[in-house]
C-alpha positions in Angstrom: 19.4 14.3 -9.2 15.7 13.4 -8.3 16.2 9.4 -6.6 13.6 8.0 -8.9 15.0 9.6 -11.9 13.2 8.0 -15.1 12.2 5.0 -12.9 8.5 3.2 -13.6 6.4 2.9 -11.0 3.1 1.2 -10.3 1.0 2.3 -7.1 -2.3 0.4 -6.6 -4.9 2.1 -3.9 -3.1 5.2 -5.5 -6.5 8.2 -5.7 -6.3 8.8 -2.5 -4.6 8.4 1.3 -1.2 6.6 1.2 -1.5 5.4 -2.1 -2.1 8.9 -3.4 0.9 10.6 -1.4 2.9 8.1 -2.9 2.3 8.6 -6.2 2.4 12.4 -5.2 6.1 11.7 -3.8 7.6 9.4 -6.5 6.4 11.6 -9.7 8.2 14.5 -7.6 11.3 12.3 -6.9 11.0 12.0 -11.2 9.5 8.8 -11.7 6.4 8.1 -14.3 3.5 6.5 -12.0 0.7 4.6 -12.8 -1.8 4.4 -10.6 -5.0 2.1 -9.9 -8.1 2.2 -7.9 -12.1 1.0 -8.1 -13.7 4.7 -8.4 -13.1 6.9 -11.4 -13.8 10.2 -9.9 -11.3 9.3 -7.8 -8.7 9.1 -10.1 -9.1 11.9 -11.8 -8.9 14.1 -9.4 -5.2 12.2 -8.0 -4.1 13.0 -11.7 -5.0 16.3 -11.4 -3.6 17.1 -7.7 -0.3 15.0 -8.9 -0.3 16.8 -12.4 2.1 15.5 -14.0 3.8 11.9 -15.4 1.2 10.1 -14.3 -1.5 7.8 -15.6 -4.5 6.5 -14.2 -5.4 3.3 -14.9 -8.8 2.3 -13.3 -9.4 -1.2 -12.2 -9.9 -4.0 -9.2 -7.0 -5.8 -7.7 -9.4 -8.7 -7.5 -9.9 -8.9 -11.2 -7.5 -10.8 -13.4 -9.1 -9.2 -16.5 -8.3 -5.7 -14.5 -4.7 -6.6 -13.8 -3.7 -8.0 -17.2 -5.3 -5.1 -18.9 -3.3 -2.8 -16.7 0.4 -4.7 -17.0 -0.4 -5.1 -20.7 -0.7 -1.1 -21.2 2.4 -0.3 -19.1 4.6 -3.4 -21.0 3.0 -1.4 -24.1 3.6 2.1 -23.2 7.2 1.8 -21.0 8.4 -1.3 -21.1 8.8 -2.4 -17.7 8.5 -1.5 -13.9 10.9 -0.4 -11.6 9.0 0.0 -8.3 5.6 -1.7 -7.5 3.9 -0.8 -4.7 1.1 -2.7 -3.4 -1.6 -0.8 -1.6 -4.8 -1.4 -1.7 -6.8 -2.2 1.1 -9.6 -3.1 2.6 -11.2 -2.8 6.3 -14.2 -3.4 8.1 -13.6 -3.7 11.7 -15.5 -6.4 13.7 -15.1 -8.1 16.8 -14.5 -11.8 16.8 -18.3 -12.4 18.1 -19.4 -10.3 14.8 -17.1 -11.3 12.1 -19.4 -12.8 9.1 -18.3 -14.5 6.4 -19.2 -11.8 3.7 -16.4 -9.4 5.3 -14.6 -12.2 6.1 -14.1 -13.1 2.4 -13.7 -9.5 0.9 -10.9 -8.6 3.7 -9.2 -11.3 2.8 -10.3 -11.1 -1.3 -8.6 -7.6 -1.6 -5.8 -7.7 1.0 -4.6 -11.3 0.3 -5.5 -12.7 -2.8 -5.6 -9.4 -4.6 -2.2 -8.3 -3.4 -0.7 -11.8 -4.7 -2.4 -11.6 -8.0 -1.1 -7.8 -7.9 3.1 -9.2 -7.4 2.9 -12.1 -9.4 1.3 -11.0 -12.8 3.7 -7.9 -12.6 6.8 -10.1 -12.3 7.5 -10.4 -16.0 7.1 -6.9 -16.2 9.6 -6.0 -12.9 12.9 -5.5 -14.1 16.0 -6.9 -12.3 16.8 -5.4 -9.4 13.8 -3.6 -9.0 11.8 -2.6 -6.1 8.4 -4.5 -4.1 6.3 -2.7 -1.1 3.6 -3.9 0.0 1.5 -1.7 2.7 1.1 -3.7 5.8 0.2 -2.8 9.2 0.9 -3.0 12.7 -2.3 -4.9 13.2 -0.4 -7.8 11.8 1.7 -8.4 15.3 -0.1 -5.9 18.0 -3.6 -7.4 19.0 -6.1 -4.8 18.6 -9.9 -5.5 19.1 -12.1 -5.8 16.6 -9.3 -6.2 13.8 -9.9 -10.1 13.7 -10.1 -10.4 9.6 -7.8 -7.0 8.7 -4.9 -8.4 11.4 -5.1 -12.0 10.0 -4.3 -10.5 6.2 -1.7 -8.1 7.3 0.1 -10.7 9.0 -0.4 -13.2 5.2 1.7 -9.9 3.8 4.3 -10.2 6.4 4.7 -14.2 5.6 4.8 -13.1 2.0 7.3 -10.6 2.0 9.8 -13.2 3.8 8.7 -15.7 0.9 9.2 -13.5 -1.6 12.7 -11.9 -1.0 14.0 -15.9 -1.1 12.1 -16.1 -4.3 13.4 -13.1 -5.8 17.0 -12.4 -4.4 18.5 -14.0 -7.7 16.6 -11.6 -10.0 18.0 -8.8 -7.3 14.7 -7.6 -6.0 14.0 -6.2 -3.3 10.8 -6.7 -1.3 10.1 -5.1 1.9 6.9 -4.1 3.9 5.8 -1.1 5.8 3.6 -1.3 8.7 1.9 2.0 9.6 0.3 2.6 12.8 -2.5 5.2 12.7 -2.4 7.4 9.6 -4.9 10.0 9.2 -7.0 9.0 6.0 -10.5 8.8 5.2 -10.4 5.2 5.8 -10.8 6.8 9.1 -14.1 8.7 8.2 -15.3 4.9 7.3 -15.4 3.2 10.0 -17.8 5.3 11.1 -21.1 6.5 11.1 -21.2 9.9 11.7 -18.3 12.9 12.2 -18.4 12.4 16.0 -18.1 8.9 15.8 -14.9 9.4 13.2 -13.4 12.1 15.5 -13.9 9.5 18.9 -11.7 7.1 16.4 -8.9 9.6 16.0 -8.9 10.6 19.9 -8.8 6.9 21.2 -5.8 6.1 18.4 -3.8 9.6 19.1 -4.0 8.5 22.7 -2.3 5.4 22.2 0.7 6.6 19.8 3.5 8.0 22.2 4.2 10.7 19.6 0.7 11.9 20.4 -0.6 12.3 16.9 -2.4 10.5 14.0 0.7 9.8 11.3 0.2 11.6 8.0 0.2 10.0 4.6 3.3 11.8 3.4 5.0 10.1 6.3 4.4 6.9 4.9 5.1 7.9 1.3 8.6 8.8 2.4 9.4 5.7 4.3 8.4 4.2 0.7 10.2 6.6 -1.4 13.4 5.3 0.7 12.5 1.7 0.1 11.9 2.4 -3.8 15.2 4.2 -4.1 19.0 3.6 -3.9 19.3 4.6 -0.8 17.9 1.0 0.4 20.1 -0.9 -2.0 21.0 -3.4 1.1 17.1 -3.3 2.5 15.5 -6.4 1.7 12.8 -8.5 3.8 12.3 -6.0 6.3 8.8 -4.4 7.8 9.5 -0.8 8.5 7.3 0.1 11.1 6.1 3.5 11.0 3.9 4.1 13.7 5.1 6.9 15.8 6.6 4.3 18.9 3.1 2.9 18.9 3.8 -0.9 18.7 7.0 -0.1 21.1 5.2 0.7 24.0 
């Protein structure tokens, strides 16, 4: 049996990178996912390279409107949720001499308040015992320059997930986090201005990951697939790090 047999899930960030290999993963593993993101083009062609039992749904994780539009449609269409998965992200890098208050705001717009406003108008829709990931990052507890703003949100998830299992445990949900290290994405492509400058990025990161390689975003989805499943029926609270021993060393 597939381990997210007839299960619900709801992926935000989910056309492309993690998000999308996510949603790839869980409608293999036999779950109906509903994914969300900003650009429709996007999301049509993440419905089309995942195939099948799979909606997208497009929409901002800043917007309210957005939100209760897309919780209304899945309370209308299945119900209720099983797995939510919060993932979208934002990132600007910028040293501490640079940050301005415009990037400021939106890093911590999408990442914080959005993901907070993405949990909390889902919860009447989560059913008991259900499933919560949010996407984190090592950037929450290794200092890495010019992460300033993006560090400071990832490390508002970490506080939340903690907050949130206490909140939740009677309900018997489970919310955990996953910090990836370097993962190969466009979010990658960017940060940069040009292809050299993108490829520079990926050499200075694979350098610093013991494994000696840029993580993929199937990696990730399967640390999340475990986390949505049963196989993590007594995993709650936790950051799994997945960031091929760079955080170790």
């Amino acid at each position: 049996m597939r381990k997210l047999q007839g299960k619900v899930a709801v992926i935000t960030g989910g056309s492309s990178g993690i998000g999308l290999a996510t949603a790839h993963r869980f409608a293999k593993e036999g779950a109906y996912v509903y994914i969300t993101g900003r650009r429709q083009s996007e999301l049509k062609q993440a419905v089309h390279l995942i195939g099948h039992d799979v909606t997208a749904v497009p929409g901002d994780v800043q917007s309210l409107d957005d939100l209760t539009r897309l919780y209304a449609r899945i309370g209308k269409e299945k119900g209720g949720i099983d797995v939510l998965v919060a993932n979208a992200g934002f990132i600007a890098p910028e040293r501490l001499v640079d940050v301005t208050e415009a990037n400021f705001d939106k890093t911590f717009g999408i990442n914080v308040r959005g993901l907070l406003l993405t949990v909390q108008k889902a919860l009447s829709l989560i059913r008991d015992g259900g499933s919560i990931i949010v996407i984190s990052s090592i950037a929450a507890f290794k200092g890495i320059p010019g992460y300033t703003a993006y560090s400071a949100t990832k490390a508002s998830v970490r506080s939340f997930v903690r907050t949130w299992t206490a909140e939740l445990k009677d309900r018997g949900i489970r919310v955990n986090a996953i910090s990836p290290g370097p993962v190969d994405t466009p979010i990658i492509d960017s940060q940069a201005a040009t292809k050299e400058g993108a490829d520079a990025i990926r050499a200075n990161f694979v350098r610093a990951v013991p494994l000696n390689r840029l993580g993929s975003p199937e990696e990730i989805a399967a640390a999340a697939l475990f986390l949505a499943s049963d196989e993590s029926s007594y995993v709650a609270g936790v950051d799994l790090v997945v960031d091929g021993g760079m955080s170790a060393l």
